[in-house]
MDAnalysis code that builds the backbone (N, CA, C; Angstrom):
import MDAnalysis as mda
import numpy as np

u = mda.Universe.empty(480, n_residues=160, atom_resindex=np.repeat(np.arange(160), 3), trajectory=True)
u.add_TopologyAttr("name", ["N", "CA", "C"] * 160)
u.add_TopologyAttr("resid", np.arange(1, 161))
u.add_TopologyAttr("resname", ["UNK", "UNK", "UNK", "UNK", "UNK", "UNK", "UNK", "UNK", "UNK", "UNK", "UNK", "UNK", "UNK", "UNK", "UNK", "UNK", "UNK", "UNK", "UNK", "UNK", "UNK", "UNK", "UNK", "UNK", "UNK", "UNK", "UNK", "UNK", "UNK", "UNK", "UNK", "UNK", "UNK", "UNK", "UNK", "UNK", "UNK", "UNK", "UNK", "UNK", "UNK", "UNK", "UNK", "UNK", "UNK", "UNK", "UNK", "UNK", "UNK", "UNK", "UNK", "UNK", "UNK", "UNK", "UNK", "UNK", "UNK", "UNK", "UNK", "UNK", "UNK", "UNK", "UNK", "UNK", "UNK", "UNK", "UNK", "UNK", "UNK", "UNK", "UNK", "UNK", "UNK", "UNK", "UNK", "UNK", "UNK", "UNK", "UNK", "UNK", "UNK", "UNK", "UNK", "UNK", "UNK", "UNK", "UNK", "UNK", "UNK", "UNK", "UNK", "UNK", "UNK", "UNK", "UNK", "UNK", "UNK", "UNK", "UNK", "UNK", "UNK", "UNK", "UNK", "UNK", "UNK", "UNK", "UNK", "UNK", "UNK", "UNK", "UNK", "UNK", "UNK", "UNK", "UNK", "UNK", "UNK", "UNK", "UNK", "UNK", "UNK", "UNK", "UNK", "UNK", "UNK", "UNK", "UNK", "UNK", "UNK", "UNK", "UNK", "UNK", "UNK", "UNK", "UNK", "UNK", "UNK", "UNK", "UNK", "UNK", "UNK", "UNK", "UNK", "UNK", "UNK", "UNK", "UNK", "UNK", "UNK", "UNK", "UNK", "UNK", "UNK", "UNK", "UNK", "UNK", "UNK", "UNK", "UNK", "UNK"])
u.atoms.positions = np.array([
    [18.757, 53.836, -12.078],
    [17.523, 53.258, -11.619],
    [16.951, 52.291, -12.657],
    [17.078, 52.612, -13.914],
    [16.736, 51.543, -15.222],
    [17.530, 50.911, -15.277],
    [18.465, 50.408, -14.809],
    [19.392, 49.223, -14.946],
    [19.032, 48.446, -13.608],
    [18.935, 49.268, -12.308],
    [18.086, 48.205, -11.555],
    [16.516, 47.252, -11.918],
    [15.693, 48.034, -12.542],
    [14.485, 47.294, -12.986],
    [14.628, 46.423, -13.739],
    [15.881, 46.329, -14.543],
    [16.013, 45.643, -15.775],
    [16.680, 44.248, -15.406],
    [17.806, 44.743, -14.088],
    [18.447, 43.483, -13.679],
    [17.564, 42.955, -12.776],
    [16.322, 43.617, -12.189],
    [15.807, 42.391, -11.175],
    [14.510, 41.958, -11.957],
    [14.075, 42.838, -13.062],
    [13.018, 41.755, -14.131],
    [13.766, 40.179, -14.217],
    [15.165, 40.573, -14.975],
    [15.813, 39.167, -15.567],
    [16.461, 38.248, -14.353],
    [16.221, 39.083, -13.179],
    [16.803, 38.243, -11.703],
    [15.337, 37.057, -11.895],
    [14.132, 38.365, -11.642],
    [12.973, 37.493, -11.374],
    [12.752, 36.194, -12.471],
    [12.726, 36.606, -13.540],
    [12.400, 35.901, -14.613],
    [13.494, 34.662, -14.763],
    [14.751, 34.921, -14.069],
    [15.694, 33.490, -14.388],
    [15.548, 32.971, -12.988],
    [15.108, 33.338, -12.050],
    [14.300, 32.506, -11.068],
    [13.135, 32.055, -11.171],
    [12.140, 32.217, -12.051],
    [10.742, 31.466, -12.294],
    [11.485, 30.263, -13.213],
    [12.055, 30.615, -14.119],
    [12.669, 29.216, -15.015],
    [12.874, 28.050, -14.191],
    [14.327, 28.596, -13.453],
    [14.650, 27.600, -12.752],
    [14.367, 26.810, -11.525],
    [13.304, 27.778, -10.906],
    [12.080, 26.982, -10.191],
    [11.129, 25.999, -11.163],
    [10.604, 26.416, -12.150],
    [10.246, 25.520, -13.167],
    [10.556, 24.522, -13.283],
    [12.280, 24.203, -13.843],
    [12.432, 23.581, -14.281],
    [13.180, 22.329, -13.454],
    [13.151, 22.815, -11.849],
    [13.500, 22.043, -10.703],
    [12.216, 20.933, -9.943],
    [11.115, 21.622, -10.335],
    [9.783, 21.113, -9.989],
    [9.607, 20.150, -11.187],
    [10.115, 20.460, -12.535],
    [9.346, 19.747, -13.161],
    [10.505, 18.207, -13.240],
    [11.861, 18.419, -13.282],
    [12.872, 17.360, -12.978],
    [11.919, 16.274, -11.530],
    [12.019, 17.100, -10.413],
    [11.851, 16.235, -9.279],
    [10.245, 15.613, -9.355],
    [9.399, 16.038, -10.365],
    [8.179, 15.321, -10.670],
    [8.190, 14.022, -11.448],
    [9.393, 14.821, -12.411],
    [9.609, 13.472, -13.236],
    [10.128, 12.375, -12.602],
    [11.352, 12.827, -11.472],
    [11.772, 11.433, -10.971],
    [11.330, 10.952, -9.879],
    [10.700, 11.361, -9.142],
    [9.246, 10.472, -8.157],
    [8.445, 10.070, -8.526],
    [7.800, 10.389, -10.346],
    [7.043, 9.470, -10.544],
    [7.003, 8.474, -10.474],
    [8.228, 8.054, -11.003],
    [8.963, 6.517, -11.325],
    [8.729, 5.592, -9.812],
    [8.941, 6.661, -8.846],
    [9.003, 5.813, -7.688],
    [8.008, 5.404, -6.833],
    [6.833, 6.254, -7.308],
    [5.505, 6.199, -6.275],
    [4.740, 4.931, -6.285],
    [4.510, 4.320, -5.422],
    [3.467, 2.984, -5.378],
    [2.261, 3.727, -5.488],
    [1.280, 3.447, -6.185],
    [-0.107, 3.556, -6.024],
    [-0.790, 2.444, -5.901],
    [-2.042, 2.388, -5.739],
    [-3.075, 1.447, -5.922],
    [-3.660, 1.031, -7.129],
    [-3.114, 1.398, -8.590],
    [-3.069, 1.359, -10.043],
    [-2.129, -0.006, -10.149],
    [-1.245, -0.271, -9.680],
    [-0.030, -0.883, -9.824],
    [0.458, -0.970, -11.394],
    [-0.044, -1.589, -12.073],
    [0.645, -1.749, -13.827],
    [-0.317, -1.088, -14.405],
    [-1.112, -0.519, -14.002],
    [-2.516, -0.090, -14.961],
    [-2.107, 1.993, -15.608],
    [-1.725, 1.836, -17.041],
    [-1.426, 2.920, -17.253],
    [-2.584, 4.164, -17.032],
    [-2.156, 5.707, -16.511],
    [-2.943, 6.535, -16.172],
    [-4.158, 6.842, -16.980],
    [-3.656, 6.511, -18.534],
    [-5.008, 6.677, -19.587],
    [-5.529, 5.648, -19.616],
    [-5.727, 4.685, -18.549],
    [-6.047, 3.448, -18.489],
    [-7.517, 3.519, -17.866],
    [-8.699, 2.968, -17.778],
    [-9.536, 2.342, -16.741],
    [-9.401, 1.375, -16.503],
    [-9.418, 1.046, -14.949],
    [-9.036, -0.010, -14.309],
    [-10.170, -0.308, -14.139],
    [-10.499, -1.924, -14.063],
    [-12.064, -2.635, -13.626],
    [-12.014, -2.426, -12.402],
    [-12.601, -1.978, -12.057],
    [-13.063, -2.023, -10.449],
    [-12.787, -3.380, -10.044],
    [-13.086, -3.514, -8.604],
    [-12.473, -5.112, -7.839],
    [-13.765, -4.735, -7.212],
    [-14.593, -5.954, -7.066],
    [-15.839, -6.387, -6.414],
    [-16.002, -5.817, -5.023],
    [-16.910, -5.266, -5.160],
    [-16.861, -4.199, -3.178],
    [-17.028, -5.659, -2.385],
    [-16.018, -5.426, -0.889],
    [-16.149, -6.033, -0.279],
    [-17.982, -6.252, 0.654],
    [-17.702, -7.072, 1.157],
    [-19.150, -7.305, 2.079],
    [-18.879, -7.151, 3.261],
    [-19.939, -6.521, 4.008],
    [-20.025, -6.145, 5.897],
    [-20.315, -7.599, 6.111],
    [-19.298, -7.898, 7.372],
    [-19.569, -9.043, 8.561],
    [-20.751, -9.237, 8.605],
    [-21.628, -9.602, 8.931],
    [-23.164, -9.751, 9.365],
    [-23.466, -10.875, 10.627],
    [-22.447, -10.812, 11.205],
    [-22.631, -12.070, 12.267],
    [-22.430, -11.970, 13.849],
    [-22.699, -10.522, 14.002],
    [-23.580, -10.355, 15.256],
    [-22.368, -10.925, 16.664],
    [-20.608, -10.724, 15.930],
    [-20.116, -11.369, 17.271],
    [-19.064, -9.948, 17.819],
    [-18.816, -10.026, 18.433],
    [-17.928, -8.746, 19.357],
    [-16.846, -9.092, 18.807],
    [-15.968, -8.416, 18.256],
    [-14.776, -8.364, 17.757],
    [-13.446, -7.473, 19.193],
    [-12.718, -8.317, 18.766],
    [-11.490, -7.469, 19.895],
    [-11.118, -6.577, 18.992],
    [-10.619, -5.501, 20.539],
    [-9.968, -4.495, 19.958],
    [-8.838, -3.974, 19.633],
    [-7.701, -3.530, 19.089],
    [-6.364, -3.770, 19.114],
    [-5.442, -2.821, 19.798],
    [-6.328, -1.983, 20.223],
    [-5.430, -0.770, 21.236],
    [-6.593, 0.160, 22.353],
    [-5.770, 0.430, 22.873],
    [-6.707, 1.088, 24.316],
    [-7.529, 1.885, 24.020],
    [-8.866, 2.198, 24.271],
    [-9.678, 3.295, 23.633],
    [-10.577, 3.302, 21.903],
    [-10.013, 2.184, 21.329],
    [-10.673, 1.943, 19.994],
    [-11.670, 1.573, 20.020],
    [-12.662, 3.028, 19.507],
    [-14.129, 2.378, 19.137],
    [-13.944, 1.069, 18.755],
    [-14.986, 0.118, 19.637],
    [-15.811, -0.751, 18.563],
    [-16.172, -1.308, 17.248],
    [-15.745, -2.121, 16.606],
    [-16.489, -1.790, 15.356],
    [-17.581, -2.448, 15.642],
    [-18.335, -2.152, 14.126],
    [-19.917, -2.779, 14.624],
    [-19.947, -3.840, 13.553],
    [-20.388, -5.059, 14.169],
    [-20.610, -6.184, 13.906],
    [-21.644, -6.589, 12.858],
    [-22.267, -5.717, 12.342],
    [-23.332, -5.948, 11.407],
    [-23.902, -5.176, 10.392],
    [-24.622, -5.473, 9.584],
    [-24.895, -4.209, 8.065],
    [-25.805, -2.966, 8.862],
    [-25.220, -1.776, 8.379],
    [-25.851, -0.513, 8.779],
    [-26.354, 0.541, 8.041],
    [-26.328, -0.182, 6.656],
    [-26.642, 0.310, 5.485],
    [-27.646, 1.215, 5.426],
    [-28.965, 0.785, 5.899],
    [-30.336, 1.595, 5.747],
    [-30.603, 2.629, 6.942],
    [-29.199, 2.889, 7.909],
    [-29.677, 3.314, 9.105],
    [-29.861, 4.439, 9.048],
    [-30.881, 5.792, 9.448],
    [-31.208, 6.629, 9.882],
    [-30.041, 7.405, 10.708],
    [-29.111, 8.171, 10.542],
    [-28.277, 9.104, 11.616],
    [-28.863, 10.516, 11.283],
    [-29.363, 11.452, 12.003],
    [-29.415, 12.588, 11.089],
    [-29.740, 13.352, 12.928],
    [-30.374, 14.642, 12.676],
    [-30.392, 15.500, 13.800],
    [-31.799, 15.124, 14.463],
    [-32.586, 14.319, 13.755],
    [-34.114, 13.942, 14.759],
    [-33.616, 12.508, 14.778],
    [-33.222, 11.360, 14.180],
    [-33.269, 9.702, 14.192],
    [-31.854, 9.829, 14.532],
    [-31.950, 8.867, 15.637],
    [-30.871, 7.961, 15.525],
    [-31.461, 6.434, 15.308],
    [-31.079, 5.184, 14.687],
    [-31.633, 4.549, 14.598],
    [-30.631, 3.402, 15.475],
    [-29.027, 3.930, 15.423],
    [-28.557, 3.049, 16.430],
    [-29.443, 3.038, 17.836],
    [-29.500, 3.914, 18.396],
    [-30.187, 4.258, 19.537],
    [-31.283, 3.275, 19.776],
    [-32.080, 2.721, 19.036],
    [-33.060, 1.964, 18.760],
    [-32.987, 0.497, 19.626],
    [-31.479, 0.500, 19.627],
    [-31.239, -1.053, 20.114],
    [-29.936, -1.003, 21.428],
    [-29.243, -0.048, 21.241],
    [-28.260, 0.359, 21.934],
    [-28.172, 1.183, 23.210],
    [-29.663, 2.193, 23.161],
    [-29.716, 3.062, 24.107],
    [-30.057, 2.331, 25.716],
    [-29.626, 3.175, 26.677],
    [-29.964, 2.303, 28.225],
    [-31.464, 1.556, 28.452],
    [-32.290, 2.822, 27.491],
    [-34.116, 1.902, 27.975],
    [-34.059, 0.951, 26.913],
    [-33.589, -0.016, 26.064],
    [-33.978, -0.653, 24.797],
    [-32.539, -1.870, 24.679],
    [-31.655, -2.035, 25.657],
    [-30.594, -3.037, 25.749],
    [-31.239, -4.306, 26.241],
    [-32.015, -4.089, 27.225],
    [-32.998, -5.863, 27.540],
    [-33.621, -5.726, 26.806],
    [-34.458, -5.559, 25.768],
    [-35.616, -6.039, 24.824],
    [-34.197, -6.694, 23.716],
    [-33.569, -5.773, 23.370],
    [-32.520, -6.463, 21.836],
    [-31.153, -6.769, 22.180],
    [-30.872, -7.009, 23.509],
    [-29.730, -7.751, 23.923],
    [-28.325, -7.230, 23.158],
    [-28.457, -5.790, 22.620],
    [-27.428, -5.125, 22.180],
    [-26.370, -4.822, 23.373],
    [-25.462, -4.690, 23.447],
    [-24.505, -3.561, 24.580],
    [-24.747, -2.431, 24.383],
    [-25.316, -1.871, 25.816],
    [-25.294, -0.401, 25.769],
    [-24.523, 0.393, 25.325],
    [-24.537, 1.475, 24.756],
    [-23.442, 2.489, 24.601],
    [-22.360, 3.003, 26.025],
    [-21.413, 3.316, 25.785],
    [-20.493, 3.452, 26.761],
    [-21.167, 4.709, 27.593],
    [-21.119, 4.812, 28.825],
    [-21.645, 6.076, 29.774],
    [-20.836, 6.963, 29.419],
    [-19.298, 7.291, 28.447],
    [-18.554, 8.135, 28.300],
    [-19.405, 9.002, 27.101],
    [-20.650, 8.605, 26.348],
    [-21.234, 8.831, 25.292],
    [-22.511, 9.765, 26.091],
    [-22.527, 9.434, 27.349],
    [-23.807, 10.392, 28.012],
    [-23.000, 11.686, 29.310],
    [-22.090, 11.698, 28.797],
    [-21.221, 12.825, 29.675],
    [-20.609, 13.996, 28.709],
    [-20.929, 15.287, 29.141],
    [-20.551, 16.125, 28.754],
    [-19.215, 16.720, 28.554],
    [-18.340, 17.568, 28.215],
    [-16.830, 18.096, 27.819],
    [-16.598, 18.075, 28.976],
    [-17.581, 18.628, 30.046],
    [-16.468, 19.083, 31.529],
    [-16.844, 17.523, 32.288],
    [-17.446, 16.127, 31.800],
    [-17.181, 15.265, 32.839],
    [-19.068, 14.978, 33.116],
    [-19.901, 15.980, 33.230],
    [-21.238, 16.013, 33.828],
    [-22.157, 15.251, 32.911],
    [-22.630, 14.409, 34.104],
    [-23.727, 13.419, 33.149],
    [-24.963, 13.905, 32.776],
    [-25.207, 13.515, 31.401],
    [-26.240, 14.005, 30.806],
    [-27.599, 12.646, 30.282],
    [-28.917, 13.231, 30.231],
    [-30.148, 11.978, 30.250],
    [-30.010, 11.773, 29.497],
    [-29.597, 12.330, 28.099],
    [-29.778, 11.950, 26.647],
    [-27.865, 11.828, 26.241],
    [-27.763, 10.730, 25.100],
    [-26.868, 11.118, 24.737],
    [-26.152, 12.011, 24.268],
    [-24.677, 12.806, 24.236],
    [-24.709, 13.982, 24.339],
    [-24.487, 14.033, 22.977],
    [-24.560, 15.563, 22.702],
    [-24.498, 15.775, 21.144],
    [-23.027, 15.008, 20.328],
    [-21.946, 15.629, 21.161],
    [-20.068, 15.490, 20.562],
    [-20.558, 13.867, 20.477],
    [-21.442, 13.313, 20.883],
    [-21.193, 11.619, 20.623],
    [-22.385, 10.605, 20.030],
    [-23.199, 11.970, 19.450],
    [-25.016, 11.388, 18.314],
    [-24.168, 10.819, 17.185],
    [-23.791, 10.831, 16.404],
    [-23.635, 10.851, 15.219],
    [-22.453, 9.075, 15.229],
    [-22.908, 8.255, 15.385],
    [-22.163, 6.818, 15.724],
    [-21.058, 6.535, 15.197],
    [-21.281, 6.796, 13.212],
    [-20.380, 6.578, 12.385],
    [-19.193, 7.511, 12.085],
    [-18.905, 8.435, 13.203],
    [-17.731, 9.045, 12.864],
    [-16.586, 8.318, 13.826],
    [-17.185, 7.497, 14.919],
    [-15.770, 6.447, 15.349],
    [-16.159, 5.006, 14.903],
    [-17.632, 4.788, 14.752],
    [-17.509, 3.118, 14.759],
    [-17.908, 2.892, 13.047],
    [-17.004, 1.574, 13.288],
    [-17.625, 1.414, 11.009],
    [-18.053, 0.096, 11.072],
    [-18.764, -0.318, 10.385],
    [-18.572, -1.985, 10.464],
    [-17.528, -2.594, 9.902],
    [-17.519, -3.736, 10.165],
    [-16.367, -4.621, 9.962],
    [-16.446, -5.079, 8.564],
    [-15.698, -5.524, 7.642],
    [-15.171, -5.394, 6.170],
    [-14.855, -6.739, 6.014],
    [-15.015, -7.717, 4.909],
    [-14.330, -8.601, 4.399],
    [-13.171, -8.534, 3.657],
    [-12.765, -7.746, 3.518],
    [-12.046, -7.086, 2.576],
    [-10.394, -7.154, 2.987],
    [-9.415, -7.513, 2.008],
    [-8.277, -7.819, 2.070],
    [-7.585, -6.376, 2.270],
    [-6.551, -6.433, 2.799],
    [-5.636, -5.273, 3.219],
    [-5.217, -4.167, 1.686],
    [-5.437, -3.515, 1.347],
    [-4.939, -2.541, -0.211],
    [-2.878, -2.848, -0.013],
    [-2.569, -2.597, 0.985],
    [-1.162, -2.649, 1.263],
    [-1.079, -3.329, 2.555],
    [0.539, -3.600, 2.446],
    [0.842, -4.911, 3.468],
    [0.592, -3.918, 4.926],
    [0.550, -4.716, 6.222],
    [0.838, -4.035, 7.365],
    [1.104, -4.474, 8.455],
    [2.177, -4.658, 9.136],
    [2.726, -4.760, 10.058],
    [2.131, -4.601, 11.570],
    [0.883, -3.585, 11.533],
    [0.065, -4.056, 12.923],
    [0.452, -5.123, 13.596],
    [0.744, -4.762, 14.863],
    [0.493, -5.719, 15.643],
    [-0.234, -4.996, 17.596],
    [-1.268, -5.656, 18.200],
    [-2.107, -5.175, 18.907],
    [-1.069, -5.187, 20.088],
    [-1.783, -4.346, 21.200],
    [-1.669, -4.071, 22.119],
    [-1.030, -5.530, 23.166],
    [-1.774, -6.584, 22.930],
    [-1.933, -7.555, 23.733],
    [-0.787, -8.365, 23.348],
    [-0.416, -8.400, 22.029],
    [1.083, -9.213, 21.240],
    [2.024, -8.399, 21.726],
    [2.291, -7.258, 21.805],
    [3.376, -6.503, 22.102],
    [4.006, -6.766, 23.460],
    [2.885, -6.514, 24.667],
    [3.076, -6.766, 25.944],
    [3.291, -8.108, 25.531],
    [2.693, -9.139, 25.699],
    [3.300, -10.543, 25.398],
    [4.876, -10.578, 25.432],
    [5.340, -10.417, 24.101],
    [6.782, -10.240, 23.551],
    [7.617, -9.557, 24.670],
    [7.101, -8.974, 25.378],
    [7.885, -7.675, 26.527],
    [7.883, -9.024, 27.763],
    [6.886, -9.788, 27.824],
    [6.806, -10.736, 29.001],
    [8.029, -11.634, 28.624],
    [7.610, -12.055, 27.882],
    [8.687, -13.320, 27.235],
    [10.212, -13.393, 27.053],
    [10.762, -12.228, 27.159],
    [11.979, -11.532, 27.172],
    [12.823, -11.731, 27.856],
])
């Protein structure tokens, strides 16, 4: 029985090594390979920040690039009010307040409940604006991307 404890201590123990020392090989050689957003800038390095981009501010409807994609929103939303009493989108967006500020209403899918049933107020799953819509960004791509929309694709399928 003491020669079993003894051989599966040194079983266990020459399996922690060489888990060790398999994790620490395959760390070393993916480092080498990982792209980050650092690019040449060593880890004990601070990198200068790059100038925050700026929100659109120009009030025009942007297309969308696939079926169902929130909106983005066309303008600075910086100071806005979202919380459980304000909405401040609501202000300009809601059904009574679209003819005074010539906003687009919110979609009627935003005043219907889980099972389908329309509701007077917007419903809760859809108060909170900024968890699908963001504003729009000046800001250059971090990495390349190949996107291409809904409307180019079919195109290419026509043309064929």
């Amino acid at each position: 029985m003491k020669n079993i404890k003894i051989w599966l201590t040194r079983s266990l123990q020459t399996s922690l090594v060489l888990s060790i020392l398999t994790v620490a090989q395959v760390t070393t050689a993916s480092s080498e390979e990982i792209a980050t957003l650092r690019k040449d800038t060593a880890i004990d390095t601070q990198k200068k920040p790059s100038e925050m981009s700026r929100v659109l501010n120009h009030d025009i409807k942007q297309s969308r690039n696939y079926p169902m994609q929130p909106p983005v929103i066309p303008h600075k939303v910086r100071n806005y009010e979202v919380n459980l009493n304000t909405n401040k989108c609501m202000s300009c967006h809601s059904r009574q307040r679209t003819e005074e500020s010539q906003a687009p209403m919110v979609s009627v899918t935003h005043y219907m409940d889980r099972d389908g049933n329309f509701l007077a107020e917007v419903s809760p799953r859809r108060y909170f604006c900024s968890q699908c819509h963001v504003p729009q960004m000046d800001a250059n791509p971090l990495v390349e991307n190949t996107f291409e929309d809904m409307h180019s694709l079919m195109q290419k399928k026509v043309n064929k």
